[in-house]
Structures are given as C-alpha cells and as structure tokens.
C-alpha positions in Angstrom: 0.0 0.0 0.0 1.4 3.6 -1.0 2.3 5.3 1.9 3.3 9.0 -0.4 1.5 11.9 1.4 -1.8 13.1 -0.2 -1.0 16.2 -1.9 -2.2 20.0 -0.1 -5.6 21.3 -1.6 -5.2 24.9 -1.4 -7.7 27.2 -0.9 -8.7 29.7 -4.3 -8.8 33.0 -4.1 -11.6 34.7 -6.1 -9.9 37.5 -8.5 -11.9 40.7 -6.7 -10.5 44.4 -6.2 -7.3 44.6 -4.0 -9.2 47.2 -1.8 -10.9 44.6 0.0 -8.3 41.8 0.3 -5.5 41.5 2.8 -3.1 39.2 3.2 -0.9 38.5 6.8 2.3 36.3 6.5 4.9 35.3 8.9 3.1 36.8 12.2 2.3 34.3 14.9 -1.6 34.2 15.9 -2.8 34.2 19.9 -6.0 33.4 20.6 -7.0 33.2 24.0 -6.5 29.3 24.1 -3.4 28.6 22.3 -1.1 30.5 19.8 0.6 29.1 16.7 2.5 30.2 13.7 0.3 30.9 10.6 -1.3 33.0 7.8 -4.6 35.1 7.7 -6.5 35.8 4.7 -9.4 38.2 4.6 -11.8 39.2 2.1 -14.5 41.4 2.1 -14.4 42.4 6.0 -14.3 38.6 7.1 -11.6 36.1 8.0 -11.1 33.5 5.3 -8.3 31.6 5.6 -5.9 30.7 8.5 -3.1 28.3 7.8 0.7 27.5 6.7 1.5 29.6 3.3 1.5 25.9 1.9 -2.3 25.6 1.6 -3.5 28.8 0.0 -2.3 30.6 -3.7 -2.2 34.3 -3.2 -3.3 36.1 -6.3 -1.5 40.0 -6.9 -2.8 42.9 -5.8 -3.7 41.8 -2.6 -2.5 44.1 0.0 0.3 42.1 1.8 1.7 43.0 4.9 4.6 41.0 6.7 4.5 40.2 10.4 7.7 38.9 11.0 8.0 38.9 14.4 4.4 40.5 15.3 1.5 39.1 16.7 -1.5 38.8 15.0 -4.5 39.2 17.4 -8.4 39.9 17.7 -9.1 43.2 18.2 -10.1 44.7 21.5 -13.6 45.0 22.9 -13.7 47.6 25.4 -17.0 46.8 27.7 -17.4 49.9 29.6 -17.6 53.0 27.5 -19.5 56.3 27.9 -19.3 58.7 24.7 -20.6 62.1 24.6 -22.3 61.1 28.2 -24.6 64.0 29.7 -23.0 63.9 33.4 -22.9 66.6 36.2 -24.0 69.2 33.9 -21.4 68.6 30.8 -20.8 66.1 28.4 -18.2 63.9 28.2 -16.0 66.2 25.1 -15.4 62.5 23.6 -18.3 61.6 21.5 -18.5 58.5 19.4 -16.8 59.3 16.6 -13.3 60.8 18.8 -13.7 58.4 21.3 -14.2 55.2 18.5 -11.1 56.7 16.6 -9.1 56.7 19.9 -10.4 53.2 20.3 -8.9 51.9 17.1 -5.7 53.6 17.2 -5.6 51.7 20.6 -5.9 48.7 19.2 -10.1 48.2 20.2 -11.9 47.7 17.7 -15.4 47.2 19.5 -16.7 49.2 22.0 -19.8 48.5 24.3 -21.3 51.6 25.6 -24.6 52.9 28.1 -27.4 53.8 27.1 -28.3 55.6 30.1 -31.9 56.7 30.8 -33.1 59.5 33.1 -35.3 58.6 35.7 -38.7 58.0 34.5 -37.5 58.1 30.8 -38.5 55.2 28.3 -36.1 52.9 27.8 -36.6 52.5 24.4 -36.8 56.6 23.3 -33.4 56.8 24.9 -31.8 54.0 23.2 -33.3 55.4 20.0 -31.1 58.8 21.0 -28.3 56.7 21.8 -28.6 55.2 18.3 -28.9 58.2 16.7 -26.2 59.7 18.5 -23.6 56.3 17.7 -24.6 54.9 14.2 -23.3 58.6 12.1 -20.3 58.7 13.9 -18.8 55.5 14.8 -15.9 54.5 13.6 -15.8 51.2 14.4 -18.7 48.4 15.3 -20.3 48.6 18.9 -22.9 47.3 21.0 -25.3 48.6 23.5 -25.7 47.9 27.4 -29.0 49.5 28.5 -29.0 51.4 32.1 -32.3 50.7 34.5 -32.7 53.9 36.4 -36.0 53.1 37.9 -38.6 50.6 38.2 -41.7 50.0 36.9 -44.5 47.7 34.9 -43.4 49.7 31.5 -39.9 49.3 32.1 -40.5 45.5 32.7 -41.9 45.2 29.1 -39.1 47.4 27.6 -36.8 44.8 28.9 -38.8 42.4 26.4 -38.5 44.7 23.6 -34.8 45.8 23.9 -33.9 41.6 24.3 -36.6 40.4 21.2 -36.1 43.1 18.9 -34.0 45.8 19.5 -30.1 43.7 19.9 -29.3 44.3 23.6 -28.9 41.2 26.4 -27.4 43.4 29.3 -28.9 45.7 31.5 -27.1 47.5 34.6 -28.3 48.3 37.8 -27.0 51.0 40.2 -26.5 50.3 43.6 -25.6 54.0 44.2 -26.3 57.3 42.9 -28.7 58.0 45.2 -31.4 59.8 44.3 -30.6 59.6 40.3 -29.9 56.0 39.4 -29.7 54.2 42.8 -32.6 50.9 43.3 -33.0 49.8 46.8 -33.0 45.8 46.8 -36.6 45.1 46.4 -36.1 46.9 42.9 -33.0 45.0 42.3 -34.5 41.3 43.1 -37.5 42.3 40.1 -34.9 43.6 38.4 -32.6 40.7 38.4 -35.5 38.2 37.8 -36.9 39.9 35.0 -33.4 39.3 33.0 -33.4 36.1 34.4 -36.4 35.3 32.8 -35.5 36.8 29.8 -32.2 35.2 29.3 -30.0 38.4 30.1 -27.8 39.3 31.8 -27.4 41.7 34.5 -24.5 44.4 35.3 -24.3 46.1 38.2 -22.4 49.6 39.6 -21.3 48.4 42.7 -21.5 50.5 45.6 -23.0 51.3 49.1 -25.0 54.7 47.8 -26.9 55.1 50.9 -23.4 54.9 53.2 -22.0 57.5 50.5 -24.6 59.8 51.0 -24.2 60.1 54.7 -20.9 60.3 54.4 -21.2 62.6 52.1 -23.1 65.0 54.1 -21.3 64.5 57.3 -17.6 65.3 54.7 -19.1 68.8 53.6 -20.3 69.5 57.1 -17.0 69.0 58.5 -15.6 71.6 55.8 -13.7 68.7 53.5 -15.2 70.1 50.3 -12.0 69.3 47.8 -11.2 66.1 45.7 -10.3 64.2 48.6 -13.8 64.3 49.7 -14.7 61.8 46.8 -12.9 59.0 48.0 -13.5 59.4 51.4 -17.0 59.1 50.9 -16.8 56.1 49.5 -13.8 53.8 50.7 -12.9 50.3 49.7 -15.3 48.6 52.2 -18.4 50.7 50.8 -17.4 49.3 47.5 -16.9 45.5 48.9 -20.2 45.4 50.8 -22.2 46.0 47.6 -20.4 43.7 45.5 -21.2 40.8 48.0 -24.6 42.0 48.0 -25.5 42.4 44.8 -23.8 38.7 43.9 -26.3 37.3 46.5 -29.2 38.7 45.1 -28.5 37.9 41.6 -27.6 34.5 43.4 -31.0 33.7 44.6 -33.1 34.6 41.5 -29.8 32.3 39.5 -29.5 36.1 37.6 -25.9 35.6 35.6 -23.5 39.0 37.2 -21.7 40.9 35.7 -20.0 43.9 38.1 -18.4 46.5 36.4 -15.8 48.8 37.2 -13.8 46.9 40.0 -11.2 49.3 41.8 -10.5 47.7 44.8 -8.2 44.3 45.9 -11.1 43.3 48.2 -14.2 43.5 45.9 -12.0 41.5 43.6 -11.3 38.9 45.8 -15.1 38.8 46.7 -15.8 38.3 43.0 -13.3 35.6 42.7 -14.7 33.7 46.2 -18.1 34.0 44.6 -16.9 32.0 41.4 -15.6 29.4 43.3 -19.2 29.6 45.4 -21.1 28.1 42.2 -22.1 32.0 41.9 -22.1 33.2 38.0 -20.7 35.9 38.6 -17.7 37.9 36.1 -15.4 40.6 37.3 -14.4 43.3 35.4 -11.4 46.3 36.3 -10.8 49.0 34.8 -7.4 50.6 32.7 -7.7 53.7 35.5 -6.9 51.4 38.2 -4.3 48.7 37.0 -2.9 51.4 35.0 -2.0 53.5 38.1 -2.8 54.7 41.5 -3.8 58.0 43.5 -0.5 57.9 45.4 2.0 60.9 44.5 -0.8 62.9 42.7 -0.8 66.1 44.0 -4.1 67.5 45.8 -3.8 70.5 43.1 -4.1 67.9 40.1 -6.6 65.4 42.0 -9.3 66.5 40.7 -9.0 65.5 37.1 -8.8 61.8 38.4 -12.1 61.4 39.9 -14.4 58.1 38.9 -17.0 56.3 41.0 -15.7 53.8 42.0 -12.6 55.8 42.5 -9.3 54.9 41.4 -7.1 54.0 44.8 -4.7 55.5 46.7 -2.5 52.6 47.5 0.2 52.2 45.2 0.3 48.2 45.5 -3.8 48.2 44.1 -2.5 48.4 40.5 -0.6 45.1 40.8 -3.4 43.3 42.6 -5.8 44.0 40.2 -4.0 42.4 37.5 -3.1 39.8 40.0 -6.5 39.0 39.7 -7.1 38.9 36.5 -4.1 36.7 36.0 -6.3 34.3 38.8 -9.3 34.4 37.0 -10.6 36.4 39.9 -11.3 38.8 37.5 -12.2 38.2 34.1 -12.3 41.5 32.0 -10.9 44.7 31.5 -12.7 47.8 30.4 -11.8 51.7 30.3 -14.6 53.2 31.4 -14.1 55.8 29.1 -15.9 59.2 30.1 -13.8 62.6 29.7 -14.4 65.5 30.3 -12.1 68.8 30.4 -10.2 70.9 32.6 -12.9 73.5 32.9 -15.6 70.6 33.1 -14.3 69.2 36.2 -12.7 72.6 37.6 -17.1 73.0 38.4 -16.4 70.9 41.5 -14.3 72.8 43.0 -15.3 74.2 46.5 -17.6 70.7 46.4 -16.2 67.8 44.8 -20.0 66.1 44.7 -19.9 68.4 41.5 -16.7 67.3 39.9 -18.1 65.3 36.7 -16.8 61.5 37.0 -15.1 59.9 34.7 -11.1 59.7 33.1 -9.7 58.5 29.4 -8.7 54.8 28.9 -10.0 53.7 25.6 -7.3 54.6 23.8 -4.3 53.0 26.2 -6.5 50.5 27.7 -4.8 47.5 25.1 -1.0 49.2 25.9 -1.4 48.9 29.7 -3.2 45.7 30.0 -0.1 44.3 28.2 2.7 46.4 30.6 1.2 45.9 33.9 0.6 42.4 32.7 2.5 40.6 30.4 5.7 42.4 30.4 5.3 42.7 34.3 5.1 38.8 34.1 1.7 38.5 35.9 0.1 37.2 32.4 1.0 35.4 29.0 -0.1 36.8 25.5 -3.4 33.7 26.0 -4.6 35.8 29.0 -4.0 39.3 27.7 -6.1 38.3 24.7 -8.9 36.6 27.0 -9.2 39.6 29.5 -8.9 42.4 26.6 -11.2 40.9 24.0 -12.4 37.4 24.3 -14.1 37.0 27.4 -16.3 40.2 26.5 -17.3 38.7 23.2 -18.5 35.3 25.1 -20.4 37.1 27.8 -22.2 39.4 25.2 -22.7 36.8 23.1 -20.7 37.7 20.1 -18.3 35.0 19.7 -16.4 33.8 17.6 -17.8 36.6 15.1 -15.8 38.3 17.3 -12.8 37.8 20.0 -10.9 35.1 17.7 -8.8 34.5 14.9 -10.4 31.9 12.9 -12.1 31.5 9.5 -15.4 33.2 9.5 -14.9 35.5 12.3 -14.8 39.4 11.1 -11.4 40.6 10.3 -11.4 43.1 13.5 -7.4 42.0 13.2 -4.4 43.9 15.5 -1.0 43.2 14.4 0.2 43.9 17.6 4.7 44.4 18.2 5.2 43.3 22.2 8.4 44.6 21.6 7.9 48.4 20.8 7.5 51.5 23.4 5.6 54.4 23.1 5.1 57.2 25.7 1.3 58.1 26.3 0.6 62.0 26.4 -2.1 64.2 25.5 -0.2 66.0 22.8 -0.5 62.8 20.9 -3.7 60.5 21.8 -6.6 61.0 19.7 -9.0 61.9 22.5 -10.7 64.8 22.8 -10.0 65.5 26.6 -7.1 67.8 27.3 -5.3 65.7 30.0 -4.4 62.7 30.0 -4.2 60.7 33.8 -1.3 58.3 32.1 0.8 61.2 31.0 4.3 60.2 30.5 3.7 56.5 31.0 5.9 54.7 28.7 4.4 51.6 27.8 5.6 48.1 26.1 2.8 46.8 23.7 2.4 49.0 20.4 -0.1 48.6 17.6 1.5 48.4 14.0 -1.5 47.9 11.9 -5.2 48.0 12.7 -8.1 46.4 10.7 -11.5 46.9 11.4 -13.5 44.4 9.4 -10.6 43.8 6.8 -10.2 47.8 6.6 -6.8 49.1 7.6 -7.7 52.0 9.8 -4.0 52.3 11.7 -0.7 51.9 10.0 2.3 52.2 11.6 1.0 55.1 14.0 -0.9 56.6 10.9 -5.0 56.6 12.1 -7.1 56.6 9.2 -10.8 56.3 10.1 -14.5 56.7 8.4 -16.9 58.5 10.0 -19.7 56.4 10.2 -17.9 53.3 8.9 -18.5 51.1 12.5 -22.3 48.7 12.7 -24.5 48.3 15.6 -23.2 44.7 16.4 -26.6 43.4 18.5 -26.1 41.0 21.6 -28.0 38.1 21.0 -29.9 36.9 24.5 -28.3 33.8 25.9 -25.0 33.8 26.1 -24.0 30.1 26.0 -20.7 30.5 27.9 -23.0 32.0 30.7 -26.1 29.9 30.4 -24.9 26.6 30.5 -22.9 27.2 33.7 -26.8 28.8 35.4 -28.6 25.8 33.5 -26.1 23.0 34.6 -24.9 22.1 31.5 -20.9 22.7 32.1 -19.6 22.6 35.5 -18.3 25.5 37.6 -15.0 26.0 38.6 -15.9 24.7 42.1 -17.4 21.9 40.9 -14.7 20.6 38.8 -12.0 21.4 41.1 -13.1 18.9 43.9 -10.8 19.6 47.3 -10.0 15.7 47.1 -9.4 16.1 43.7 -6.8 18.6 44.5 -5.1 16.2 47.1 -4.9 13.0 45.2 -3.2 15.2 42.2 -6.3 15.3 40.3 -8.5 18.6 39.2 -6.5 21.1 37.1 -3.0 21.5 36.8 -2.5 24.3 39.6 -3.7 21.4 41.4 -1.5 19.3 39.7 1.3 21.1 40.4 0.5 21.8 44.2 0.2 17.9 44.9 3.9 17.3 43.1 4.9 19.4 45.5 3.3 17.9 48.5 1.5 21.6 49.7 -1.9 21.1 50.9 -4.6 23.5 49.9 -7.0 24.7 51.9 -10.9 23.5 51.1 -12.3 26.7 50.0 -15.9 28.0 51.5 -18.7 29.5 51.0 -18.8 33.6 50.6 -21.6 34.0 52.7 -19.0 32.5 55.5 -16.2 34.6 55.0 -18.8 37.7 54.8 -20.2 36.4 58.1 -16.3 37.4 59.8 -15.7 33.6 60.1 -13.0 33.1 57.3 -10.4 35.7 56.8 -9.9 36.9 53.0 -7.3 35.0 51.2 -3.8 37.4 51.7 -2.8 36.9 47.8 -6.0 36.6 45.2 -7.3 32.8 45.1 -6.6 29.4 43.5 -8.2 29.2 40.7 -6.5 28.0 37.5 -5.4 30.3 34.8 -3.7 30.2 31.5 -1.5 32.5 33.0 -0.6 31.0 36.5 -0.6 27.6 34.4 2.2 29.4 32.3 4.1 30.4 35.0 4.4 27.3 36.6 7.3 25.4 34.7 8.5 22.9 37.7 11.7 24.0 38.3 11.7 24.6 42.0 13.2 22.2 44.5 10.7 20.0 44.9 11.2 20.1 48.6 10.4 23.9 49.1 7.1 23.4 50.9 7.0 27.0 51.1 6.4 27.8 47.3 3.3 29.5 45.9 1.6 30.9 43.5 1.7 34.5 44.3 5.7 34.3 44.9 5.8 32.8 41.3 3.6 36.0 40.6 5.5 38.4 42.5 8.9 38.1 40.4 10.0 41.1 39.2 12.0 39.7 36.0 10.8 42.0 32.8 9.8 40.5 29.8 8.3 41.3 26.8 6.7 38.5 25.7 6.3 34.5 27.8 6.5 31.7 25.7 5.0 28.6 26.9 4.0 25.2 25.4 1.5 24.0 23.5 -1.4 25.3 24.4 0.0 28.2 25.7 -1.0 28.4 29.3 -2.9 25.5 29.1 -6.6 24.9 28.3 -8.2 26.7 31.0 -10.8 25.3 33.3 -14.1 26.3 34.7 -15.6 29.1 32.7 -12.9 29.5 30.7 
C-alpha cells in the first residue's frame, strides 16, 4: 500500500479588487486558548483563511503586509464605555466618533457603551437617541448595554422589547447614585429576575449609595469640600459590601452578574470567592486602576482623576488587580471611558460632589493591559487576549464573530509588536479631553497595523478612520458560555476542582502542580461565611486555575520547598516582553474559561 503523502488542496482565491483583500504572512496568531504560527486571509471584511503559506495561492494585488516577528490578534472590545455622556451638567467632550477613533488607534476595535436613561425616561426613546447619536459617527462596530434607572411595569416590558427586537442582552443596575440611578433591593430582586427570565444578563455599579450619602453630608459638614472628599466618601469597604450584596441577590433569583468597574483588591477577591461559590458571577477592572494609583498625585491635580468607583490610593492596588485577573478572579478589563475637560471638572471645586466622573482609557487600555501584565510577568499573551477581547465577546454573546482569529470570524485584526515603546501624552492620543491621567507613562505593547472588518484604519501610528464606517453589532440573549454554567450544563469552577481532587493530584493543573509538591490547599468556603467574619480573605488573590498562572508554573523549583506559591511565582520582578509557553500556551483553562 502507498504510503506517499496526499498532496495539499489549497484554498482559491476569487480574483476581486485589492481594496478589500489582505493578506498577513509570517506573524504568529494568539488566541486566547493557544497561539501558533500561521497566515490570515481576509476578504470582504471577514476572515477567510488561516493556515501554513503551503495551503492557500495568493493572487496579486492583494495588499500584503509582513509580520515577522508580530502578533496577530483579535481586536479589542472595550466593555465599559460612555461617549458624549450627559453627566454633572457637561458632556463627556469624547463623542462616538473621537472616542471610537481613539479606540482603534488603541488597538479596540469594538466598544460597548450605556445607554443611560433619566429617571422616568423610556427605555426604548433613549436608546433610540443613543442610536442616533452612535450609528453617524462610529468608527468602528459597537454594541449597546441599556442602564435601569427606575422601576416600573413599563420598564418591565421594555426589557422584552430591547432583548426580542432591539439587539441588547445586558442591563445595569445602580446600587448608588442615590437619588438619580440608585434601586434599593426590592427593585434589584425584580430587576434581576426579570433578566433572568429573559435570558439576560445583568451588570451592576457596585457601591453602598446610601453609606455615600451620609458620608457625604457628614464630609461637607466637617468643611472637606475638595477632591479628597470623593474618596472618602466612599472607601474600599463601601465598595466591597455591595459587590457581595449584589452577587447574593442575583444568586438567589440564578440572575448571571456581571460587576463593572472593579477598583479595589477586596471586591476582587469577593468576586473571585463567589466563582468558586457556584455563583455566575464575572469581574471586570478598569485601565484607570491597573494602570496607576492616586498615590503621589498632588491635591492640586486630583481633581481631574475622579471616577466612581474611584481609582485607589494605594500604590500596590494596580498590581493586585491584575493579579486578579491573572487568577481568573477577574475576568475583563474595560476603560470606562468618560472625559471630560479641565474647565468641566474645575465645576467641583469648593464641592467635589460636583466634579463630573469619569477619566480617558479607551485609547491605552490594550498598551497597559499588556505592561502591567505581560511584560510585568503577571500574564501570558493567551490571558491578555482573553481579558482584553475574548471573554467580553462570550459574555455578550458575540463569539467567535468576534474575540478570535479563525475563519469566519470578522477581520477586526491587531497586528500587535510586544516589543515596541511608546510614551502616552495628551499632545499625541486621539481623544478629545485635554489631559491625559497616564501622562508620561511609557508603555511596552504597540499597535503596527489596525483592521476593522478587513479595513486598515492604523498603520504604523498613521489613524485613518470613516466617519460612520463602524455597525451596531446586536447582543443576541443567551450567552452560552454563561447559560450553560446557570442551567447546569458545564460545571463550575468549584465543581470541577473537587478539594480531594486537588489532594490525590487530580482537578486542574495548579492542582497538579501543588500535589507534586506535596503543599496542601486549603478546602475553599462559602462567601456567605467569610462575609459572616468567620474566614479571613485570602492574603494573595485565590486558587483558581489560569492560563497565565498555568504558564508560569514550569517545575523547576526544589521540589522540597514546601513553602512555594503561586503568588511568589507571581511576584517576580524579571521583565519580559513576551512569555512563551507550550502547546497550548497556558494551558486549556478550566471552569468558565
């Protein structure tokens, strides 16, 4: 019997206009499961061919760019934006086409952004503005979260409406803001239950807004009327208690949770405790607070920094919060993107309850995800591609069309250089705010080429957008990477990593690894118990298995150092710019990821 090898079909290329053909050679493609050497051939604005050079005959005229050395990756989806936002009697000076041209020369191309009614507003009028507003202007795709301000019958059919016909599956709640957006619990258990039954799913603002108003009040009548008001009104515990609170009520009506806008090492750690609870629950930070801290700014400039939740004073916070997204404590990063300038937030002074909220981050979001994260060592390329784009794209229910590299997916394509620099300043972002809180960062993790749905929009630092270019992208109701964890069709993390599991060597590799080494891990418990003061919160994020932490563990420690861990692994301060680890990088992942 002939043994010869069958010869390689290659794939034909249809003889179109080079205008909407590209061809990538020679890069290396990370996906957030595994990253491999390959090609990428797109046509008309979608992904049609990923493979060795071997299998596919390249016509001319196709646009052919070289990544030797690069890394092809999907494109970012920023979660958490607010463009053109009416806030505190302004409006945020980036509206969606500045802020969605700042996006892609970033390196997102994808935002996700409020629509954000007033209180007794319909639903559906102001995502009609919001449309309005977005669809002339964007320059690349986006999707819509819808805001619930207030509660009612009518905005319990609007829900049905916005999930059935009008593209949107999340809705966030407000757990402060009192007196504008704030719900009290009652409204928050309808609320949750109505997505529930709708198969949304629910975000929530996460803080104590009745504890922030007496604060508040009892601040101003002590005469502390500047910036440093802000966060004392509303420290890290206020933050903490409402992110355990909001993930037991969306607990008990089995409401997937989505809390936005993490800024603290505790309500990060709750999140993570949650997951491991059987709680669906995902975590998402923000660029603001890995990307730096409130330490060393000076009370003069303190005012330009101000978000709820605040960004921290402690200079260590930045390095925890990627910690925990490097634990799958935390799952996503967004920017929060709402600026505003100089003379918008120089209103609040003499009362910083009047300082509008909200920084810049869309446009360095991708850069400092990658510094404080991979080239810190706290994550591998897998990880900074789950936390940046994928993971947003399976929650939303948008994947694979976006969030991968693979045939069929849209051709939202970065062809990223891990190696490059570049110095953040607002003399050269594209934003419209004039400040920028990173100013003078220099960052590792630069963007040579952009393509939005096969169109290259960035080129070599060169942003070259449409007005108007970017879809409405809807989010289809149901996410299956969150609904079969609620329905019981995949296991949760803390189902599959059984304790016994753990100490028989079985369960994931962190697991693994720990019972080569002969450490013995603690059982983990319950949320409600730690929140009851009986467990004391875990000193260095949590357990759970990572691509990243997966990554980092390569056996080469004395195998009689009882002592070793995780978060020591973690803490080493060696610089690199990019991890290589074996196939699949970091692993295949477990629980939800």
């Amino acid at each position: 019997m002939s043994t010869s090898p069958k010869p390689v079909k290659k794939v034909p290329i249809h003889l179109q206009s080079a205008a909407n053909r590209v061809y990538i050679k020679n890069g290396e493609i990370v996906n957030h499961d595994k990253s491999f050497k390959a090609d990428v051939y797109i046509e008309d604005g979608t992904i049609k061919f990923v493979g060795p050079p071997s299998e596919i005959t390249i016509p001319g005229g196709v646009r052919t760019i070289d990544a030797s050395g690069l890394l092809i990756i999907p494109g970012g989806i920023d979660p958490h934006t607010h463009m053109q936002l009416p806030f505190g009697g302004a409006v945020a000076v980036d509206d969606f086409y500045h802020g969605t041209k700042a996006a892609v020369a970033g390196g997102t191309t994808m935002i996700i952004d409020f629509v954000l009614p007033n209180k007794h507003e319909s639903m559906i009028e102001a995502y009609d503005k919001w449309r309005s507003w977005a669809d002339p202007k964007v320059c690349c795709d986006y999707g819509l979260h819808v805001g619930i301000t207030w509660w009612s019958k009518s905005v319990s059919e609007e829900l049905g409406i916005l999930c059935k016909e009008l593209g949107v599956n999340s809705f966030k709640t407000f757990m402060a803001y009192k007196g504008l957006y704030q719900l009290n619990d009652s409204d928050l258990l309808d609320v949750f239950e109505r997505i529930r039954q709708l198969n949304g799913v629910a975000m929530v603002h996460a803080e104590n807004g009745d504890i922030i108003a007496k604060n508040t009040q009892r601040l101003l009548a002590e005469g502390i009327t500047g910036p440093e008001g802000h966060e004392l009104s509303r420290p890290e515990e206020v933050e903490a208690e409402a992110v355990h609170r909001a993930c037991v009520l969306a607990h008990q009506m089995k409401t997937p949770l989505f809390v936005s806008g993490l800024t603290s090492k505790s309500s990060a750690e709750l999140v993570g405790r949650a997951r491991r609870s059987g709680y669906c629950v995902f975590g998402e930070t923000l660029a603001s607070s890995i990307g730096r801290s409130m330490s060393g700014v000076s009370k003069g400039e303190r005012i330009y920094y101000i978000t709820s939740p605040p960004i921290r004073e402690s200079a260590e916070t930045p390095r925890q919060l990627m910690k925990s997204l490097a634990y799958d404590d935390l799952q996503l990063t967004g920017s929060d993107n709402c600026t505003f300038n100089k003379e918008h937030k120089a209103k609040g002074k003499g009362d910083f309850t009047k300082i509008p909220n909200g920084v810049n981050g869309v446009e360095d979001r991708m850069s400092l995800v990658w510094e404080k994260g991979v080239q810190a060592g706290l994550l591998d390329p897998c990880r900074f591609v789950a936390v940046t784009s994928t993971n947003a794209a399976k929650i939303f229910n948008i994947y694979p069309q976006k969030g991968r590299i693979a045939v069929g997916s849209d051709a939202d394509i970065v062809i990223w250089n891990p190696n490059a620099t570049r110095t953040i300043s607002k003399d050269t972002h594209h934003q419209a705010c004039d400040f920028n809180i990173f100013e003078g960062m220099t960052v590792h993790g630069v963007c040579e080429y952009v393509l939005v749905r096969g169109r290259i929009c960035a080129e070599n630092g060169q942003v070259r957008v449409a007005e108007g270019f970017g879809r409405f992208i809807p989010t289809p109701v149901r996410p299956p990477f969150v609904y079969d964890i609620i329905e019981g069709k995949v296991q949760s993390a803390v189902q599959e990593d059984h304790p016994e599991e753990r100490q028989n060597g079985g369960g994931n590799s962190v697991a693994k690894k720990f019972a080569e080494l002969d450490i013995q891990i603690p059982i983990q418990e319950p949320i409600s118990a730690m929140l009851a003061g009986n467990l004391a919160m875990p000193a260095e994020g949590s357990l759970c298995s990572t691509p990243s932490v997966r990554g980092r563990v390569d056996g080469k420690h004395d195998m009689q150092q009882s002592s070793f861990s995780i978060s020591e692994e973690l803490d080493r301060g060696s610089v690199r710019s990019c991890i290589k680890v074996k196939n699949p990088p970091g692993g295949k992942s477990s629980g939800f990821w």
